[in-house]
C-alpha positions as CSV (number, residue, x, y, z in Angstrom):
1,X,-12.1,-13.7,4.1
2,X,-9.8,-12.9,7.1
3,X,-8.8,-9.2,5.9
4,X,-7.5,-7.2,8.9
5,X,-10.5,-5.3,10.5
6,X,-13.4,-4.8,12.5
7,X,-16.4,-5.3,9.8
8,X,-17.6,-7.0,6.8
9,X,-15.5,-6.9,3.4
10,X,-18.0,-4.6,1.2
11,X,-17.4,-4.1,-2.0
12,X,-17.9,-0.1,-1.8
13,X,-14.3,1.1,-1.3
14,X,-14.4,5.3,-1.5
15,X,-10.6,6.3,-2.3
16,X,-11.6,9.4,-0.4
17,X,-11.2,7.2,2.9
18,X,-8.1,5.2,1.9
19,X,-5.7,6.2,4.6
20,X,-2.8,3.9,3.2
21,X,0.5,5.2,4.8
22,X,3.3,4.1,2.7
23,X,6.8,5.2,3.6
24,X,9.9,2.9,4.1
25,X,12.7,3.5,7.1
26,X,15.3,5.8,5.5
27,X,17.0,4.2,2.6
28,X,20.0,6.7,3.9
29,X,21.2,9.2,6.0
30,X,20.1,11.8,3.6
31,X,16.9,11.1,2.6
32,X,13.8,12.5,4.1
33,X,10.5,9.9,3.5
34,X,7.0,11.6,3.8
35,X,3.2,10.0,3.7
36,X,0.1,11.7,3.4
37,X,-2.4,10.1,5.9
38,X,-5.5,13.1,5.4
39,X,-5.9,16.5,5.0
40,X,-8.0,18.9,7.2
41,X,-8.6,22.4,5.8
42,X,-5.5,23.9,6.0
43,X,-3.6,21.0,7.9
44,X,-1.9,17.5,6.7
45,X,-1.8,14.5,8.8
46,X,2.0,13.2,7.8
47,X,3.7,10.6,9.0
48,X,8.0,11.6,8.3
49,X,10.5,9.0,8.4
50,X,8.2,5.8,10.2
51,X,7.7,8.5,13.1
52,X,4.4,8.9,14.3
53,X,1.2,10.9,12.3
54,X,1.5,14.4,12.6
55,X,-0.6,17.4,11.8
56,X,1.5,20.1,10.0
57,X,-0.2,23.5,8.9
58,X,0.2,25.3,5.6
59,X,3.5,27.3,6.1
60,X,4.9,25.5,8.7
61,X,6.7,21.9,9.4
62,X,10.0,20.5,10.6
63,X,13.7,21.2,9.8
64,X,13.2,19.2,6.3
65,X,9.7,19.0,5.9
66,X,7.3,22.2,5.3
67,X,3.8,22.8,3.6
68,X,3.4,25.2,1.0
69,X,-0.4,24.9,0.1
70,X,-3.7,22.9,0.3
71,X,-5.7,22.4,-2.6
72,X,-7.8,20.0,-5.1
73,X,-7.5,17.3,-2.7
74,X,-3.7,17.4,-3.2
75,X,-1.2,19.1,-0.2
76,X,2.7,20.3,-2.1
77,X,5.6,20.2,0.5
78,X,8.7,21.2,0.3
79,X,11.7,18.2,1.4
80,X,15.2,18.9,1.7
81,X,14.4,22.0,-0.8
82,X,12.4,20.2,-3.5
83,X,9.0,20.7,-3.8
84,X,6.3,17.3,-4.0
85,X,2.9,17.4,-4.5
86,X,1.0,14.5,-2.8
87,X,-2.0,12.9,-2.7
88,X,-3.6,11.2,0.7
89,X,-2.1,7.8,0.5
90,X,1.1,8.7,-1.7
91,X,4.4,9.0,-0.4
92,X,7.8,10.5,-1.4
93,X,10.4,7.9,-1.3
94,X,14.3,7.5,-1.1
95,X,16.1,4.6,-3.1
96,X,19.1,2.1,-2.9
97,X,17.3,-0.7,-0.3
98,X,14.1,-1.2,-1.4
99,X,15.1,-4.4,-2.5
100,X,16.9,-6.0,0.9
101,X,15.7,-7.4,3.9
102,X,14.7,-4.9,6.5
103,X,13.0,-2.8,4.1
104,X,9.6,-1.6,5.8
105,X,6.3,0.1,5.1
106,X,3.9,1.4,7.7
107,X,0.1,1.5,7.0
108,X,-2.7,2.8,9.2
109,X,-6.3,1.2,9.3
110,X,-8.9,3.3,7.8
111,X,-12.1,4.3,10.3
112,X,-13.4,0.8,10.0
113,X,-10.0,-0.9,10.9
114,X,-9.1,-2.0,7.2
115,X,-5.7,-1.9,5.8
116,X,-4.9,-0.6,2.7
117,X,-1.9,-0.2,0.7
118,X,-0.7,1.7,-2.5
119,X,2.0,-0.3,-4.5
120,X,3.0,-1.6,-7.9
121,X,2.6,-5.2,-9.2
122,X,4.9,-5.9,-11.7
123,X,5.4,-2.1,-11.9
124,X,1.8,-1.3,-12.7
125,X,0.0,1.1,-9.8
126,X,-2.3,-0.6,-7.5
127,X,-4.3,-0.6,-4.7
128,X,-4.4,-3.6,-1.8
129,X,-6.4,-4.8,1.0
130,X,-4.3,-6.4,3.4
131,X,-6.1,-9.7,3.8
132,X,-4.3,-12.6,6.0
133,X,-7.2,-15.1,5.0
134,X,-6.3,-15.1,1.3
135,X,-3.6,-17.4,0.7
136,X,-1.6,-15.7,-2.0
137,X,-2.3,-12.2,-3.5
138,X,-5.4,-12.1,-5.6
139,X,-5.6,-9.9,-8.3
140,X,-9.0,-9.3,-10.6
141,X,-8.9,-9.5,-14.6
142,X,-8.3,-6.1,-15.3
143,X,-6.0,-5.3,-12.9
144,X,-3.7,-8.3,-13.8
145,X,-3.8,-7.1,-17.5
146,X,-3.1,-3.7,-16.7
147,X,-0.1,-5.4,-15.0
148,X,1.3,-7.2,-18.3
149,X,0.4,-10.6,-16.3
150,X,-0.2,-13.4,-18.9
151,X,-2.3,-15.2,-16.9
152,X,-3.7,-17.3,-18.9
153,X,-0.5,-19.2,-19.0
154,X,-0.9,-19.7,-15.4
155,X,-2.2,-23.0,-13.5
156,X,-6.2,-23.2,-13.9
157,X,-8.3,-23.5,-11.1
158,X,-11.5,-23.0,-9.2
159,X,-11.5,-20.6,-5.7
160,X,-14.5,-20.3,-3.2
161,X,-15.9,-16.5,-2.6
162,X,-19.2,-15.4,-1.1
163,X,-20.7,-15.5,-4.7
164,X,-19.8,-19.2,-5.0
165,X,-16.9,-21.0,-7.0
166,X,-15.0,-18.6,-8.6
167,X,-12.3,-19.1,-11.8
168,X,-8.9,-18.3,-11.2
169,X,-5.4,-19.0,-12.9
170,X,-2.6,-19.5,-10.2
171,X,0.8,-17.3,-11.5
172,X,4.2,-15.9,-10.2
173,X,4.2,-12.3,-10.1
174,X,7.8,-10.6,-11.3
175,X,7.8,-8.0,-8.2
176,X,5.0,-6.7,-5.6
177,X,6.0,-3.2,-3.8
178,X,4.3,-1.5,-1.0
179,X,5.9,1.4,0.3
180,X,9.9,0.6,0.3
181,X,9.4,-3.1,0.5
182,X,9.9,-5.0,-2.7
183,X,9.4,-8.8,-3.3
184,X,9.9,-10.6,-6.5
185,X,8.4,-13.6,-7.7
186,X,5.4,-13.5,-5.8
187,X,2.4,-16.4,-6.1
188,X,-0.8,-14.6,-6.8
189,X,-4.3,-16.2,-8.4
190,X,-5.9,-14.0,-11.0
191,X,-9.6,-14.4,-10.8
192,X,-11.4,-14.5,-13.9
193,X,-14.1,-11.5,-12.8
194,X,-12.6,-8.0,-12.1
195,X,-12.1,-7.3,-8.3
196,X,-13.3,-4.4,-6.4
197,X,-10.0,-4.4,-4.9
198,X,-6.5,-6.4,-5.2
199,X,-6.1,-8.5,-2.0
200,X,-2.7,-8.1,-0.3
201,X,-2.5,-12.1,0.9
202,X,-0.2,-14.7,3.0
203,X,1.9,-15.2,-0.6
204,X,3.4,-11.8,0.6
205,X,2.8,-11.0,4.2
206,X,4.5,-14.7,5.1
207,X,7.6,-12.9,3.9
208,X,6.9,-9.8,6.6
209,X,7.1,-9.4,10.1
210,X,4.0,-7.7,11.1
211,X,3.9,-5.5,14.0
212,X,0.7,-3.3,15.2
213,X,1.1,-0.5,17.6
214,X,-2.7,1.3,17.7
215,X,-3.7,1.5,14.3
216,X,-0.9,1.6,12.7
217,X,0.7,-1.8,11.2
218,X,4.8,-1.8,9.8
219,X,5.9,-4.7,7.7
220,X,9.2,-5.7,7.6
221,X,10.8,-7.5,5.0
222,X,12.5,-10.7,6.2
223,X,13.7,-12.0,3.0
């Protein structure tokens, strides 16, 4: 596999050390867009509006962004006067261009310089690996079920992996969203065997201009 990073693609993925930053640029003027990259103690690490991560202290913040309280894993803020509880990896969002070109997303690689994503496919929560050396977006049985995909309609085939030649059915996923961006009609292979993790592949990035500053990666929808 040709996932983005600087070791081995294990199948031990600890949600604890997901640090997927999802956040679009501002869908308008008046919306305020906040990710939730970690939390240390009594801080956040935030990333507001595609700017760069931040760490903000319970009970203080910027003009539209303040933290009211750490706990359970989870950090509430208030934004633009409502309050939003988040988890790390979760993001508050503003609507009306999700679904045009220029929409973007930023993520930041984890410790071991994975990238990983929190989306939707066809609506459904999920979790990606940004992988450029799968061909389309791979998804495992459970996940694509839990996603209404009727994959068993789909094209029949057989897929190398590690563990040898693998089962898949070749479909067209209504929508795949990550962050702001939105595509529809998205190829993807369901594999017959669950999947530790769905693989975020060349069926959507293809459609992205990746750019990586440090360790963080925006995708920008180009159509």
């Amino acid at each position: 596999m040709g996932f983005i990073g600087r070791s081995k693609y294990s199948r031990r993925w600890h949600i604890d050390s997901i640090a997927a930053l999802l956040l679009a640029a501002a869908a308008n003027a008046s919306a305020t867009d906040v990710s939730l990259v970690g939390l240390y103690g009594r801080k956040a690490l935030v990333v507001i509006d595609g700017g760069r991560p931040q760490s903000i202290e319970v009970g203080s913040g910027t003009a539209d962004v303040k933290l009211l309280s750490v706990e359970n894993g989870a950090a509430t803020f208030e934004v633009e006067g409502q309050r939003r509880r988040l988890t790390v990896g979760q993001a508050t969002v503003s609507s009306g261009r999700d679904d045009q070109a220029g929409s973007t997303t930023t993520l930041m690689a984890d410790p071991n310089g994975h990238f990983f994503a929190v989306g939707t496919v066809n609506g459904a929560p999920m979790r990606f690996l940004v992988d450029t050396g799968a061909t389309v977006v791979s998804l495992g049985k459970a996940d694509a079920v839990r996603a209404n995909v009727n994959y068993q309609n789909g094209r029949p085939g057989m897929t190398m992996t590690a563990n040898g030649p693998v089962r898949v059915w070749r479909v067209t996923l209504n929508s795949v969203r990550v962050g702001e961006v939105v595509l529809n009609q998205v190829e993807a292979s369901v594999h017959e065997h669950d999947l530790p993790i769905a693989l975020l592949g060349m069926s959507f990035l293809n459609r992205m201009e990746m750019k990586r500053e440090g360790p963080a990666m925006t995708l920008k929808k180009r159509y």
